[in-house]
PDB file of N, CA, C and O in Angstrom:
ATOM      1  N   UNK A   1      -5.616  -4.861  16.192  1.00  0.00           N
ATOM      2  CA  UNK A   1      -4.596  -5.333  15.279  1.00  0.00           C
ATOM      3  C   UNK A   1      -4.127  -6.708  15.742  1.00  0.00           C
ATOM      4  O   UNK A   1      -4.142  -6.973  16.944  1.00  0.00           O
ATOM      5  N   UNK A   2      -3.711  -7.592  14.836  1.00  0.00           N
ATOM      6  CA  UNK A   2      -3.389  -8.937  14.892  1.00  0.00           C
ATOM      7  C   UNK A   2      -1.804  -8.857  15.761  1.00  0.00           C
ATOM      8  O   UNK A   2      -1.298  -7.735  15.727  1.00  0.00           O
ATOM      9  N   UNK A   3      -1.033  -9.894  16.487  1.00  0.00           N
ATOM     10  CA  UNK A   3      -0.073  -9.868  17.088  1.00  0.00           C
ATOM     11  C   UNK A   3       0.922  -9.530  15.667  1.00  0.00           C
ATOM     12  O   UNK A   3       1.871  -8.747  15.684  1.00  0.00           O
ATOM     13  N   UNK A   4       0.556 -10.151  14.708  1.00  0.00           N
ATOM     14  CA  UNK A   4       1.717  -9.603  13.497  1.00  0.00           C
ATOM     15  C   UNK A   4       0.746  -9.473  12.009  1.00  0.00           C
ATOM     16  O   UNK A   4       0.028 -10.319  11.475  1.00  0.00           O
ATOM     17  N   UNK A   5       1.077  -7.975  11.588  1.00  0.00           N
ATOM     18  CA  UNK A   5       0.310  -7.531  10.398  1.00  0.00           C
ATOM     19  C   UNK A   5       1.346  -7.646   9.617  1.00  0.00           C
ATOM     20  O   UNK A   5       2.422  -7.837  10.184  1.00  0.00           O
ATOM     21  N   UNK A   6       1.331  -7.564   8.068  1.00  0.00           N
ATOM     22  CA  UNK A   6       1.733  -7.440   6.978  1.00  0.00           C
ATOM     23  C   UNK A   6       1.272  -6.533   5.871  1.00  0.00           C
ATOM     24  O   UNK A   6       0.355  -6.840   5.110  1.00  0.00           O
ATOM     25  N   UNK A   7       2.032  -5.250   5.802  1.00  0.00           N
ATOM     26  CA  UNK A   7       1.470  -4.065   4.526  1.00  0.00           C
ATOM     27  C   UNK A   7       2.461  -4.531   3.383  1.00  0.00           C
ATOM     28  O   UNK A   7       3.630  -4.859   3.589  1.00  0.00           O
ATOM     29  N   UNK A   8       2.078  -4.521   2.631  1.00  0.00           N
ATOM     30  CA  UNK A   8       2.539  -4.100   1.348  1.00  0.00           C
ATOM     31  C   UNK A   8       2.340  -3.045   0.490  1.00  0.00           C
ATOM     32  O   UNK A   8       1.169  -2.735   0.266  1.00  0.00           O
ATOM     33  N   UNK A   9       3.478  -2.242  -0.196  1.00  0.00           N
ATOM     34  CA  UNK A   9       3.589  -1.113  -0.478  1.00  0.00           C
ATOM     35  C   UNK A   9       3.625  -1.486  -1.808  1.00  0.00           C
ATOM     36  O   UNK A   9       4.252  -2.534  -1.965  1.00  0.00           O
ATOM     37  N   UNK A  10       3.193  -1.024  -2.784  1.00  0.00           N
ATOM     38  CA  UNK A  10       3.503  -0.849  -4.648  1.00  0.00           C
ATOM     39  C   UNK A  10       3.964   0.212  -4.933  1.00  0.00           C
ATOM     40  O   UNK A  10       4.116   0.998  -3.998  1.00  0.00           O
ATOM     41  N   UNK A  11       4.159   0.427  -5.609  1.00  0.00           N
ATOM     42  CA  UNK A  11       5.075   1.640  -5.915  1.00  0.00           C
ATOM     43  C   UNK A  11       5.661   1.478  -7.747  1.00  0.00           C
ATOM     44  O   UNK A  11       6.706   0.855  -7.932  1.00  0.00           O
ATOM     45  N   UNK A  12       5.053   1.958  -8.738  1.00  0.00           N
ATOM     46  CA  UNK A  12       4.846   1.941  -9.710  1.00  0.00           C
ATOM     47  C   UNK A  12       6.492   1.860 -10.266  1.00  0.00           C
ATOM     48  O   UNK A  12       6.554   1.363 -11.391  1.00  0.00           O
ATOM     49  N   UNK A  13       7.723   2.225  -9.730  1.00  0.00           N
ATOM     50  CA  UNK A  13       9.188   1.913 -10.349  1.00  0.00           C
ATOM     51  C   UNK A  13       9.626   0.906  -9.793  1.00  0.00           C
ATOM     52  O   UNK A  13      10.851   0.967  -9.685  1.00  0.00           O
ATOM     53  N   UNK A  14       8.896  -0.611  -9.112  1.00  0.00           N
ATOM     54  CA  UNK A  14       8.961  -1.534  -9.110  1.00  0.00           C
ATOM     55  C   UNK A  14       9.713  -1.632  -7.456  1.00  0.00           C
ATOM     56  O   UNK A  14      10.007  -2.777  -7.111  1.00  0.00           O
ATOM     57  N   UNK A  15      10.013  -0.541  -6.490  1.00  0.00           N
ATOM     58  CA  UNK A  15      10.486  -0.828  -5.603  1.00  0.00           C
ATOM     59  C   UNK A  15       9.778  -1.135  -4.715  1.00  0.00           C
ATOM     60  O   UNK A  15       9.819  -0.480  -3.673  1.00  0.00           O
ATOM     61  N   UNK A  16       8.618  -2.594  -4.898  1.00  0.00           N
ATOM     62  CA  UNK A  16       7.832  -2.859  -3.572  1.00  0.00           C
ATOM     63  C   UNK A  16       8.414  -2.802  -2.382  1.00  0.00           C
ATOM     64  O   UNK A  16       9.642  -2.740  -2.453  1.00  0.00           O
ATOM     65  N   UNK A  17       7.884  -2.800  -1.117  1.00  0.00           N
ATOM     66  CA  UNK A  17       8.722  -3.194   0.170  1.00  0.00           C
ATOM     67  C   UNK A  17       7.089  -3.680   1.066  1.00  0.00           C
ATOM     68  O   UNK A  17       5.911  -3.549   0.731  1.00  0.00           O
ATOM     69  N   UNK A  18       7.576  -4.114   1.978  1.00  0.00           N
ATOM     70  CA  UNK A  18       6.687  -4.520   2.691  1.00  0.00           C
ATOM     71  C   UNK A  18       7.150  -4.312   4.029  1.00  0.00           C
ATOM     72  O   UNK A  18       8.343  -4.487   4.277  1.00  0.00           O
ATOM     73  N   UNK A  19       6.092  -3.846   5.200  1.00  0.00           N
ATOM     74  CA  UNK A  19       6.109  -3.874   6.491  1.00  0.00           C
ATOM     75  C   UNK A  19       5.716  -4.800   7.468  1.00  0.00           C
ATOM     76  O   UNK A  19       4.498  -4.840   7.641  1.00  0.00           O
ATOM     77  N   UNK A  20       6.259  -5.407   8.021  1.00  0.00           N
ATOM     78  CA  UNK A  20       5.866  -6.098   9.088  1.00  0.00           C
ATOM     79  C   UNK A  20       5.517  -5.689   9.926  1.00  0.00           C
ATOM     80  O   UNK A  20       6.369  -4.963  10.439  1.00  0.00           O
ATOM     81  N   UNK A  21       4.281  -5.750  10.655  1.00  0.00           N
ATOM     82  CA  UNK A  21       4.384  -4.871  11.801  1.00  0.00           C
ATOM     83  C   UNK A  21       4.170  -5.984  13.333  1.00  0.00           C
ATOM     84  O   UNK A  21       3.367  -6.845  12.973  1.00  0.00           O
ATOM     85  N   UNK A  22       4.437  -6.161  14.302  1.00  0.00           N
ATOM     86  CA  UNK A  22       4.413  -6.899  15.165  1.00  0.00           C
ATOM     87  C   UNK A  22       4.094  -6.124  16.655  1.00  0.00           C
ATOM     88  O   UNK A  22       4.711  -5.123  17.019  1.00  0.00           O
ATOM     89  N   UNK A  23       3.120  -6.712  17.364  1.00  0.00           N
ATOM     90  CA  UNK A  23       3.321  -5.696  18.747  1.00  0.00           C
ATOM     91  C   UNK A  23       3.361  -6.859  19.892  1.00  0.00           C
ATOM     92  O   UNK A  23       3.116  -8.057  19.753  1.00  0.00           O
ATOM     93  N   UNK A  24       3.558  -6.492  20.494  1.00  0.00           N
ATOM     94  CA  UNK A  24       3.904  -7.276  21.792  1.00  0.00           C
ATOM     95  C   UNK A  24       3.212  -8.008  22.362  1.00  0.00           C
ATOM     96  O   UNK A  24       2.120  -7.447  22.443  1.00  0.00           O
ATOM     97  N   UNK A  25       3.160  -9.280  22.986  1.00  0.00           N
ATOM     98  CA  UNK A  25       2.166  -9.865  23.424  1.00  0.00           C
ATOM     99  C   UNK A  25       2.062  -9.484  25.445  1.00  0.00           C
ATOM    100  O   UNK A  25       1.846 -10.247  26.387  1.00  0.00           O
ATOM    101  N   UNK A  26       2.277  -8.306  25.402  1.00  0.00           N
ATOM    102  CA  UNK A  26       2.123  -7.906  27.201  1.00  0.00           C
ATOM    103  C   UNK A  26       1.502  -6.781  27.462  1.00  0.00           C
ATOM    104  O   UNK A  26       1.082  -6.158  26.487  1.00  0.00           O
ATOM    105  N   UNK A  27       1.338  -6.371  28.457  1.00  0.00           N
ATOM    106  CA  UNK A  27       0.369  -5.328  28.968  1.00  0.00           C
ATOM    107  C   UNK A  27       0.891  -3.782  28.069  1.00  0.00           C
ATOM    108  O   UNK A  27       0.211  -3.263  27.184  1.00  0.00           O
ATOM    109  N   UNK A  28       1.833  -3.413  28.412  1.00  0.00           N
ATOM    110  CA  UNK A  28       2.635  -2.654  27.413  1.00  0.00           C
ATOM    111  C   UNK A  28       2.182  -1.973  25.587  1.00  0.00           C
ATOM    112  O   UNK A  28       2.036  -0.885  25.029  1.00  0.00           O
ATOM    113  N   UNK A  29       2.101  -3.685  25.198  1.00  0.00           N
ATOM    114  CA  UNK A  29       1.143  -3.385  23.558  1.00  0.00           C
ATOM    115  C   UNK A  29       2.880  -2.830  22.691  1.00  0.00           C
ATOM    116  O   UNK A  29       2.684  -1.929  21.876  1.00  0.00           O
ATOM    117  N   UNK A  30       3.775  -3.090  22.762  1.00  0.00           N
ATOM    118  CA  UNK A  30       4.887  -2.001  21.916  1.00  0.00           C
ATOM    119  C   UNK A  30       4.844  -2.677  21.073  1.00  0.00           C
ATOM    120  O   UNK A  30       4.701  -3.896  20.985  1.00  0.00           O
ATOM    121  N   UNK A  31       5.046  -1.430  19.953  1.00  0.00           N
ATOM    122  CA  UNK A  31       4.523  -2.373  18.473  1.00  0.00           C
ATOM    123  C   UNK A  31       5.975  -1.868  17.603  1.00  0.00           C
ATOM    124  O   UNK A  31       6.449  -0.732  17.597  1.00  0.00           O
ATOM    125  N   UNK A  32       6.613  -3.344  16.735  1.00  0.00           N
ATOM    126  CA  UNK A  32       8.301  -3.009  16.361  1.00  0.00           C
ATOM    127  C   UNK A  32       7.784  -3.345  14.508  1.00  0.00           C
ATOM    128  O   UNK A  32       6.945  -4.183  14.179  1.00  0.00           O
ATOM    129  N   UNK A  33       8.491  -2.514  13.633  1.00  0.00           N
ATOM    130  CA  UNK A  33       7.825  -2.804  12.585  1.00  0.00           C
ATOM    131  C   UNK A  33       8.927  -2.939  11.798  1.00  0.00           C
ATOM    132  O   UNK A  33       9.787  -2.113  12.105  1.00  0.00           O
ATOM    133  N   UNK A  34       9.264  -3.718  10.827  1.00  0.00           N
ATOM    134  CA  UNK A  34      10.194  -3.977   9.699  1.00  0.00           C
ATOM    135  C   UNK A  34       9.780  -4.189   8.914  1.00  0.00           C
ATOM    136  O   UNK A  34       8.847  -4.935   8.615  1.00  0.00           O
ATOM    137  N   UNK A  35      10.976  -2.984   7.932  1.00  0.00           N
ATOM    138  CA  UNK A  35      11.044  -3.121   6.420  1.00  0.00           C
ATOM    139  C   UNK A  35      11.160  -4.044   6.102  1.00  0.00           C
ATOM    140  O   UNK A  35      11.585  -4.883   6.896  1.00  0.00           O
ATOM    141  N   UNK A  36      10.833  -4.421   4.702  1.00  0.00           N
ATOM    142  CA  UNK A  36      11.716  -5.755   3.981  1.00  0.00           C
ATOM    143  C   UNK A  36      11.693  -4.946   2.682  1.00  0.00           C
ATOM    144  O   UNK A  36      10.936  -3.984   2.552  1.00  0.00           O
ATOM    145  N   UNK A  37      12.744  -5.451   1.482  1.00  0.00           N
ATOM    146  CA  UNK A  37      12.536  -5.394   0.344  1.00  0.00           C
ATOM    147  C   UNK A  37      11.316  -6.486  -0.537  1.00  0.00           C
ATOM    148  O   UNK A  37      10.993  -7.501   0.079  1.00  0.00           O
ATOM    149  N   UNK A  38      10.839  -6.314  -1.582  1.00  0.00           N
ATOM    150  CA  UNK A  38       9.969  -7.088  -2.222  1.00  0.00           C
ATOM    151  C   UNK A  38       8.677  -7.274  -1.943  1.00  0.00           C
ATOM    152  O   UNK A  38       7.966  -6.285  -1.764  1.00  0.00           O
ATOM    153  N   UNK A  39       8.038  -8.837  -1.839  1.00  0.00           N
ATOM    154  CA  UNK A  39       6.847  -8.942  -1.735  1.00  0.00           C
ATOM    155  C   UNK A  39       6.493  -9.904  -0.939  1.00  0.00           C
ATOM    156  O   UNK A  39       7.129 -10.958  -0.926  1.00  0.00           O
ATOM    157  N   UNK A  40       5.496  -9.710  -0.201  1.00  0.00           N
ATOM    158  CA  UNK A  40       5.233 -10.484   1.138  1.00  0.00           C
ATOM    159  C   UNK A  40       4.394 -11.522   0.650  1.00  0.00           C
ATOM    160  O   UNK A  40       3.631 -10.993  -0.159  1.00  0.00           O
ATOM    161  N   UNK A  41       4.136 -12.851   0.750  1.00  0.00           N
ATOM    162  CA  UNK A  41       2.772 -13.714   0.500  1.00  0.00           C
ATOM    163  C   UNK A  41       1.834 -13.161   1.688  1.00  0.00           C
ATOM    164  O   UNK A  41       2.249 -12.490   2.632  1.00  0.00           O
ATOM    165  N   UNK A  42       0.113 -13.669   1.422  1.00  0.00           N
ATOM    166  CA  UNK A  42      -0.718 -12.890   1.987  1.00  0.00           C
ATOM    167  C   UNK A  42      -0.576 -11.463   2.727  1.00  0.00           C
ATOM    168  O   UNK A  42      -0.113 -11.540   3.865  1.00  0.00           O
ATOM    169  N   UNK A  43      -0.759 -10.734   2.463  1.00  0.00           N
ATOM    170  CA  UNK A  43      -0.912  -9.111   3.037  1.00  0.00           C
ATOM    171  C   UNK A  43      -1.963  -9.190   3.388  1.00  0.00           C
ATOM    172  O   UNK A  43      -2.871  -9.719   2.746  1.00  0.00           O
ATOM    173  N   UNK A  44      -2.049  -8.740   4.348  1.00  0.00           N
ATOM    174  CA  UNK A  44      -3.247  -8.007   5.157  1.00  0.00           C
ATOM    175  C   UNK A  44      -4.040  -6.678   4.213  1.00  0.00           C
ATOM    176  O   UNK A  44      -5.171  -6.569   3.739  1.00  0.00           O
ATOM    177  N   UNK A  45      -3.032  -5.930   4.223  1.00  0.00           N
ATOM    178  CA  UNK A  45      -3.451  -4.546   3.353  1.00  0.00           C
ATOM    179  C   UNK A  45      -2.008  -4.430   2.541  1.00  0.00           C
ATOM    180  O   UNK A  45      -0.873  -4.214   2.965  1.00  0.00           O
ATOM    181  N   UNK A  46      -2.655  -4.726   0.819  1.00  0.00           N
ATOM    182  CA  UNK A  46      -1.789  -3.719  -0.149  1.00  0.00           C
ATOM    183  C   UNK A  46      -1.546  -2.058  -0.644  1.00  0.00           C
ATOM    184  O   UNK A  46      -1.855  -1.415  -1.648  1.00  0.00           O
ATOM    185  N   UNK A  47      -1.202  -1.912  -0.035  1.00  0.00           N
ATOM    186  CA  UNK A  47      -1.069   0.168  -0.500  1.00  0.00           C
ATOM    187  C   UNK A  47      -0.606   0.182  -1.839  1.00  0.00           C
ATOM    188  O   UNK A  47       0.549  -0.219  -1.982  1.00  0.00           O
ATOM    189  N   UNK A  48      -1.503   0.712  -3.339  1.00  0.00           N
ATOM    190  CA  UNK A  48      -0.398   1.338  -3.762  1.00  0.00           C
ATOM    191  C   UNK A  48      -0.178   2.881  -4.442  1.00  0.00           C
ATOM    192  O   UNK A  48      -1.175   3.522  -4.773  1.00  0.00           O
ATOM    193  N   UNK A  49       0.598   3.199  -4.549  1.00  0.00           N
ATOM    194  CA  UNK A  49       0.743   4.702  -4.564  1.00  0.00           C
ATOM    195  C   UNK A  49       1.444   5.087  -5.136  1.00  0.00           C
ATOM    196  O   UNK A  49       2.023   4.048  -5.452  1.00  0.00           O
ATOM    197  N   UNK A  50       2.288   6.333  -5.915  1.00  0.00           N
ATOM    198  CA  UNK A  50       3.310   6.937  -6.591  1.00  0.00           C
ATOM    199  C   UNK A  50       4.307   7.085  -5.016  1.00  0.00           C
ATOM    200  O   UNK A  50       3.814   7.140  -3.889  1.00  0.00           O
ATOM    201  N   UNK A  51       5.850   7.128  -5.363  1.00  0.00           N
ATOM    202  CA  UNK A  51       6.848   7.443  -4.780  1.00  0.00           C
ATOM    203  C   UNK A  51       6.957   8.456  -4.479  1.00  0.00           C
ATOM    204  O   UNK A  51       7.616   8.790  -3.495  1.00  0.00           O
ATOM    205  N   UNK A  52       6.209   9.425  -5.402  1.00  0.00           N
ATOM    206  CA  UNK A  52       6.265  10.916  -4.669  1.00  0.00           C
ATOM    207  C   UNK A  52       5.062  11.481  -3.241  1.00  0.00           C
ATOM    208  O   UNK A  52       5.136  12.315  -2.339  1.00  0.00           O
ATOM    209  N   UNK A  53       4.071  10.524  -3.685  1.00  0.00           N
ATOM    210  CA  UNK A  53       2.970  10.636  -2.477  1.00  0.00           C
ATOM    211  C   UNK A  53       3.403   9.891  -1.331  1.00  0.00           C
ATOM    212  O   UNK A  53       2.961  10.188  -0.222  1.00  0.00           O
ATOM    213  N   UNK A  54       4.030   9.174  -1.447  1.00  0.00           N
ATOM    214  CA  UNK A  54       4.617   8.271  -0.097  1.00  0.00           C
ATOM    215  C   UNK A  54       5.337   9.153   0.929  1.00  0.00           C
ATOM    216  O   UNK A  54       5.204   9.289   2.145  1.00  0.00           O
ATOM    217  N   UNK A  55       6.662  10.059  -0.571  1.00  0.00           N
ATOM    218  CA  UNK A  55       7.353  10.448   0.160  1.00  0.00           C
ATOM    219  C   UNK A  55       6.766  11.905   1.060  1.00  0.00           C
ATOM    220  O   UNK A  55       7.106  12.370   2.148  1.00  0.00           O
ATOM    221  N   UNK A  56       5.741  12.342   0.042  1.00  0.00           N
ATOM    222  CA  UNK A  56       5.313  13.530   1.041  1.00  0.00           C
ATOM    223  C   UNK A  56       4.244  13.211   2.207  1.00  0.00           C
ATOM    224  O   UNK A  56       3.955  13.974   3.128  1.00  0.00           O
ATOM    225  N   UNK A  57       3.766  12.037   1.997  1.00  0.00           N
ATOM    226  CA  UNK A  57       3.071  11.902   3.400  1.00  0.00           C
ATOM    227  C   UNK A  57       4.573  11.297   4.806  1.00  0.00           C
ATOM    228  O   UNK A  57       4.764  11.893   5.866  1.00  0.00           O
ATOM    229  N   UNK A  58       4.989  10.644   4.563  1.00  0.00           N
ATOM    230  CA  UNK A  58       6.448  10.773   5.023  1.00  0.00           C
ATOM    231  C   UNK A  58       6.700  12.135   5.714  1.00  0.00           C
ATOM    232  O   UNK A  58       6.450  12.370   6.896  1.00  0.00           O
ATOM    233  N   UNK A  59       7.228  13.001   4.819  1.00  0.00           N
ATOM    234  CA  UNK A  59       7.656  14.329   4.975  1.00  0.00           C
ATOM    235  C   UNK A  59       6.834  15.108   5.727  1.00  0.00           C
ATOM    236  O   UNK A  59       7.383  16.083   6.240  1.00  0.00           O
ATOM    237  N   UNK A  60       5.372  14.915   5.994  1.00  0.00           N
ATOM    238  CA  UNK A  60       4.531  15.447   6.192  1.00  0.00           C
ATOM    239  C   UNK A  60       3.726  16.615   5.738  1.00  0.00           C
ATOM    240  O   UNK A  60       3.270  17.621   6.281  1.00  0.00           O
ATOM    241  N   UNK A  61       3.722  15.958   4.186  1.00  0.00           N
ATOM    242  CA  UNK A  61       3.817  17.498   3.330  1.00  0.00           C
ATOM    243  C   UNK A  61       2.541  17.312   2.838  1.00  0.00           C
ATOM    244  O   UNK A  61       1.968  18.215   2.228  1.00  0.00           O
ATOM    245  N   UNK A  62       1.802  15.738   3.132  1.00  0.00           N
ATOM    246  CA  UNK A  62       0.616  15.435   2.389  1.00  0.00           C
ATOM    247  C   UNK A  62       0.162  14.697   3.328  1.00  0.00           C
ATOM    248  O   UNK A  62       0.909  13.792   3.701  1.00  0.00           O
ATOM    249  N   UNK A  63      -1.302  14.853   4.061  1.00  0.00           N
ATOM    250  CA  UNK A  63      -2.108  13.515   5.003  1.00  0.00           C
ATOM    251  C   UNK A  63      -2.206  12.221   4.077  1.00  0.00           C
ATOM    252  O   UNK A  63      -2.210  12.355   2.853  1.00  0.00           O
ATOM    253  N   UNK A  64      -2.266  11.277   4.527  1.00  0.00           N
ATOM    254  CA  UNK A  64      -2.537   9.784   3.817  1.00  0.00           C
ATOM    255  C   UNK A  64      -4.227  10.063   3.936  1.00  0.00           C
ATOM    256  O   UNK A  64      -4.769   9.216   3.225  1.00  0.00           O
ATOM    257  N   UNK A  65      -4.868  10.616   4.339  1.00  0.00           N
ATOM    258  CA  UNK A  65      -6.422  10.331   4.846  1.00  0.00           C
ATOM    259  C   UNK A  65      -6.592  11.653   3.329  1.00  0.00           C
ATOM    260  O   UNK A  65      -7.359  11.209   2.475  1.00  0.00           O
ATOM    261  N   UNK A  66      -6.231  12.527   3.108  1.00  0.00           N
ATOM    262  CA  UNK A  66      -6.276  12.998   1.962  1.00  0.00           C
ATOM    263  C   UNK A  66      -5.623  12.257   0.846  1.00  0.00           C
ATOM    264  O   UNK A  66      -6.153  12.180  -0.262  1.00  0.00           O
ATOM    265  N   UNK A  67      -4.692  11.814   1.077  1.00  0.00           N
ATOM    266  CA  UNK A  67      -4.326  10.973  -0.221  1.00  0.00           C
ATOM    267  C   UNK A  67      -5.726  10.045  -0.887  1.00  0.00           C
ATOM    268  O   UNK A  67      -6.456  10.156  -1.872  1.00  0.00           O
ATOM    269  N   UNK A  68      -5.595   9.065   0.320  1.00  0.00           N
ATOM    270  CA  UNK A  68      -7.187   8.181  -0.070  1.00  0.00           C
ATOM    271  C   UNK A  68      -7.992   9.016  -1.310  1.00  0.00           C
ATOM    272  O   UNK A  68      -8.100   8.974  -2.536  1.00  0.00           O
ATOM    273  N   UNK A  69      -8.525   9.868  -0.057  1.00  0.00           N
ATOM    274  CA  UNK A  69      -9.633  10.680  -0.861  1.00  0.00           C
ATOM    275  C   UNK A  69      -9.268  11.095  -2.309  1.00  0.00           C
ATOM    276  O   UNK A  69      -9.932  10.941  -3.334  1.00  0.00           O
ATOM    277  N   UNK A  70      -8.137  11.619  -2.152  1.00  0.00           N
ATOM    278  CA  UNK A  70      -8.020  12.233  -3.440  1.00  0.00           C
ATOM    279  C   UNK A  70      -7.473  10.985  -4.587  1.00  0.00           C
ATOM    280  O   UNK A  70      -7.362  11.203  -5.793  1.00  0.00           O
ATOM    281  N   UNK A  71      -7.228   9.915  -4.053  1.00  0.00           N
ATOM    282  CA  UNK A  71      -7.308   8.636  -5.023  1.00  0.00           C
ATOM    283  C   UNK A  71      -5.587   8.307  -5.986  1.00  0.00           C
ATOM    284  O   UNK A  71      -5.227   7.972  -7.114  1.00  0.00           O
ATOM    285  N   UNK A  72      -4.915   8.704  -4.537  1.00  0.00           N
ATOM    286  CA  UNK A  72      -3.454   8.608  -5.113  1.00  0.00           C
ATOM    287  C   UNK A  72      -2.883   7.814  -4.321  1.00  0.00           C
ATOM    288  O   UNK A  72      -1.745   7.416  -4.568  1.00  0.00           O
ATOM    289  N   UNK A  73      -3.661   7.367  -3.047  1.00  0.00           N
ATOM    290  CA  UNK A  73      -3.907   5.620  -2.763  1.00  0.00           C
ATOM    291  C   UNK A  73      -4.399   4.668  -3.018  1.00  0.00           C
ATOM    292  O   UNK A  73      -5.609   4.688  -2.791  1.00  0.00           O
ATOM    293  N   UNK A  74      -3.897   3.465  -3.543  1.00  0.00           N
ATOM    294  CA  UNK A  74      -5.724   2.517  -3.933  1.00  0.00           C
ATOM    295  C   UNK A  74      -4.929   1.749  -2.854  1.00  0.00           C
ATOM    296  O   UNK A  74      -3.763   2.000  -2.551  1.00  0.00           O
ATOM    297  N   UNK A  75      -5.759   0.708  -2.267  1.00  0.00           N
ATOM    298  CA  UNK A  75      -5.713  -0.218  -1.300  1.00  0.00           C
ATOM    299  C   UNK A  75      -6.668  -1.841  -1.799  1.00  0.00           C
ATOM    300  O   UNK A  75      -7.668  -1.850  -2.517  1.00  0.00           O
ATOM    301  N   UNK A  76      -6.153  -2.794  -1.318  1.00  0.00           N
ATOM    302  CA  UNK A  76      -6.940  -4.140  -1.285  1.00  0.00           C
ATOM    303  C   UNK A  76      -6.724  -4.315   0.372  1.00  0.00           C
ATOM    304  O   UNK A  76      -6.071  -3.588   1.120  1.00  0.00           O
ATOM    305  N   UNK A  77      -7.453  -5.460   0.676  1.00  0.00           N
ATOM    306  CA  UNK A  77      -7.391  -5.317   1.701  1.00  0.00           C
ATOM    307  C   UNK A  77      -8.230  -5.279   3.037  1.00  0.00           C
ATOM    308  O   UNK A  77      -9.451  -5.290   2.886  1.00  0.00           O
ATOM    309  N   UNK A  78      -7.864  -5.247   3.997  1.00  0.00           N
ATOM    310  CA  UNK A  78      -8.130  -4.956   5.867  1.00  0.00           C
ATOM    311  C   UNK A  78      -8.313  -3.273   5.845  1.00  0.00           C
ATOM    312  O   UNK A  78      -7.453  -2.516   6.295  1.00  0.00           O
ATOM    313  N   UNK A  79      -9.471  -2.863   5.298  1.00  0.00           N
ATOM    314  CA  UNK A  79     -10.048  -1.249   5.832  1.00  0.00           C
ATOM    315  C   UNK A  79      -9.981  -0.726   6.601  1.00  0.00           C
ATOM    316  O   UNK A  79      -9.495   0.403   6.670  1.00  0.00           O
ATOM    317  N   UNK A  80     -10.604  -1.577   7.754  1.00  0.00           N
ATOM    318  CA  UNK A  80      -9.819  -0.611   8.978  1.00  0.00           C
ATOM    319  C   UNK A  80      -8.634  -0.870   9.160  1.00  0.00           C
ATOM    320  O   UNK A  80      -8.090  -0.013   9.857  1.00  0.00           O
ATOM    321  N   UNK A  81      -7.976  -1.683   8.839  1.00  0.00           N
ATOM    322  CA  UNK A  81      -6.248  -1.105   9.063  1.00  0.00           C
ATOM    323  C   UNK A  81      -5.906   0.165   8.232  1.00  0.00           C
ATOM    324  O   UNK A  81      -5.235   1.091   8.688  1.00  0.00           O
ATOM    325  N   UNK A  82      -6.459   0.130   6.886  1.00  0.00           N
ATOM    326  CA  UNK A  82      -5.992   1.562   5.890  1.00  0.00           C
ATOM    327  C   UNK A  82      -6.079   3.026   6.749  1.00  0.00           C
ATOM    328  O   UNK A  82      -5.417   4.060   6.829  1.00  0.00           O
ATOM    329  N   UNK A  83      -7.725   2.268   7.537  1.00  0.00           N
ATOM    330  CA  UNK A  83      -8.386   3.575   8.142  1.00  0.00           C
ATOM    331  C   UNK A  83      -7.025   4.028   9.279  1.00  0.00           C
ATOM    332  O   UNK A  83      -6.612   5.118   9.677  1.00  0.00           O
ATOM    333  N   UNK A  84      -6.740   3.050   9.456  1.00  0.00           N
ATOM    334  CA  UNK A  84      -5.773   3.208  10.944  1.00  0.00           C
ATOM    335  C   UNK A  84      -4.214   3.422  10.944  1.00  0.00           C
ATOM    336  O   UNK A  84      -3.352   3.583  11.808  1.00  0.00           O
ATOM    337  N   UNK A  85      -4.265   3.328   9.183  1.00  0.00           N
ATOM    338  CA  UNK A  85      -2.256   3.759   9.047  1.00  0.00           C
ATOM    339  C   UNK A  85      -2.840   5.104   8.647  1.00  0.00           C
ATOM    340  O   UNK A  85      -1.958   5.929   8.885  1.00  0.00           O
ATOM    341  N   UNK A  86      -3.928   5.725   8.144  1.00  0.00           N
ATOM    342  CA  UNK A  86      -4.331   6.687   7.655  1.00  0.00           C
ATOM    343  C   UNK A  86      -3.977   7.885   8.803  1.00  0.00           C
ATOM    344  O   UNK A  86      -3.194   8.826   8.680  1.00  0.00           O
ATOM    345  N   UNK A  87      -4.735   7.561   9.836  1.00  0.00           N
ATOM    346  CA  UNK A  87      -4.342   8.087  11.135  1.00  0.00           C
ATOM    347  C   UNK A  87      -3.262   8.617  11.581  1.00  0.00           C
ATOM    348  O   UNK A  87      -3.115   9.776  11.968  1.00  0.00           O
ATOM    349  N   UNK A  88      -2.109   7.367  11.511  1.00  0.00           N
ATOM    350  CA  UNK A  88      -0.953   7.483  11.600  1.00  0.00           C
ATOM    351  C   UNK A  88       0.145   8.748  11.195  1.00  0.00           C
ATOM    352  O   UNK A  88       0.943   9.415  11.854  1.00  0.00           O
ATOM    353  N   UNK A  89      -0.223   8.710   9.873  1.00  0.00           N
ATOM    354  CA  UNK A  89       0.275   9.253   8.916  1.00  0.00           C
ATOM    355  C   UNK A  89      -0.380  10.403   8.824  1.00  0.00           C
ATOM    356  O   UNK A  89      -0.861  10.447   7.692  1.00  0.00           O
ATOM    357  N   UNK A  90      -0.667  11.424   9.470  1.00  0.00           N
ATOM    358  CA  UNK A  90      -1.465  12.939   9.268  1.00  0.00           C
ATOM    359  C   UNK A  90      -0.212  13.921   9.053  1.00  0.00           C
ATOM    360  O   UNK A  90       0.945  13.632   9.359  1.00  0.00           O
ATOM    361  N   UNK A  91      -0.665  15.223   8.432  1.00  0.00           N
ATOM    362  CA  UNK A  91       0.094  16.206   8.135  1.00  0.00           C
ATOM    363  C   UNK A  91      -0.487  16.668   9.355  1.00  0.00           C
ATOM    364  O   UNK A  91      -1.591  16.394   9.826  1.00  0.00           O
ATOM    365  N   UNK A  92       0.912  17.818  10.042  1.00  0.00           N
ATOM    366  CA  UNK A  92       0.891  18.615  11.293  1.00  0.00           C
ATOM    367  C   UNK A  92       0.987  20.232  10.620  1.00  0.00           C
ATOM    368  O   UNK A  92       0.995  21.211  11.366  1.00  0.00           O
TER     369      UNK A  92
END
């Protein structure tokens, strides 16, 4: 991952947001990520998705790596980053 990524989220009732994500430049690697409201210029990776799939991968009520599949994510974009918030984001 780049010292600072940029996701962008869509979200079909117009509440884009975007993540910053930033990690550290030291042995450590800690990675600090901020919200923003709206829309970022260049994104790395655009997500977009219904509000209700967000919120249940959130919740952990739905994997993002099933979302994909099942096509209630579309993405533009840095793939392996998708591949790698995909990760992130698993149901337990």
């Amino acid at each position: 991952m780049p010292i600072t990524t940029r996701v962008q989220f869509r979200l079909p009732d117009g509440s884009d947001f975007y993540l910053q994500v930033q990690r550290a430049d030291d042995a450590n690697g800690a990675i600090e990520a901020v919200q923003n409201s709206g829309e970022v210029e260049s994104a790395d990776l655009e997500l977009e998705m219904s509000f209700q799939t967000l919120n249940d991968i959130i919740d952990g009520q739905l994997s993002a790596r099933h979302a994909f599949l099942l096509g209630d994510i579309r993405y533009a974009g840095n793939r392996e980053l998708a591949a790698a918030l995909a990760d992130l984001f698993s149901s337990f």
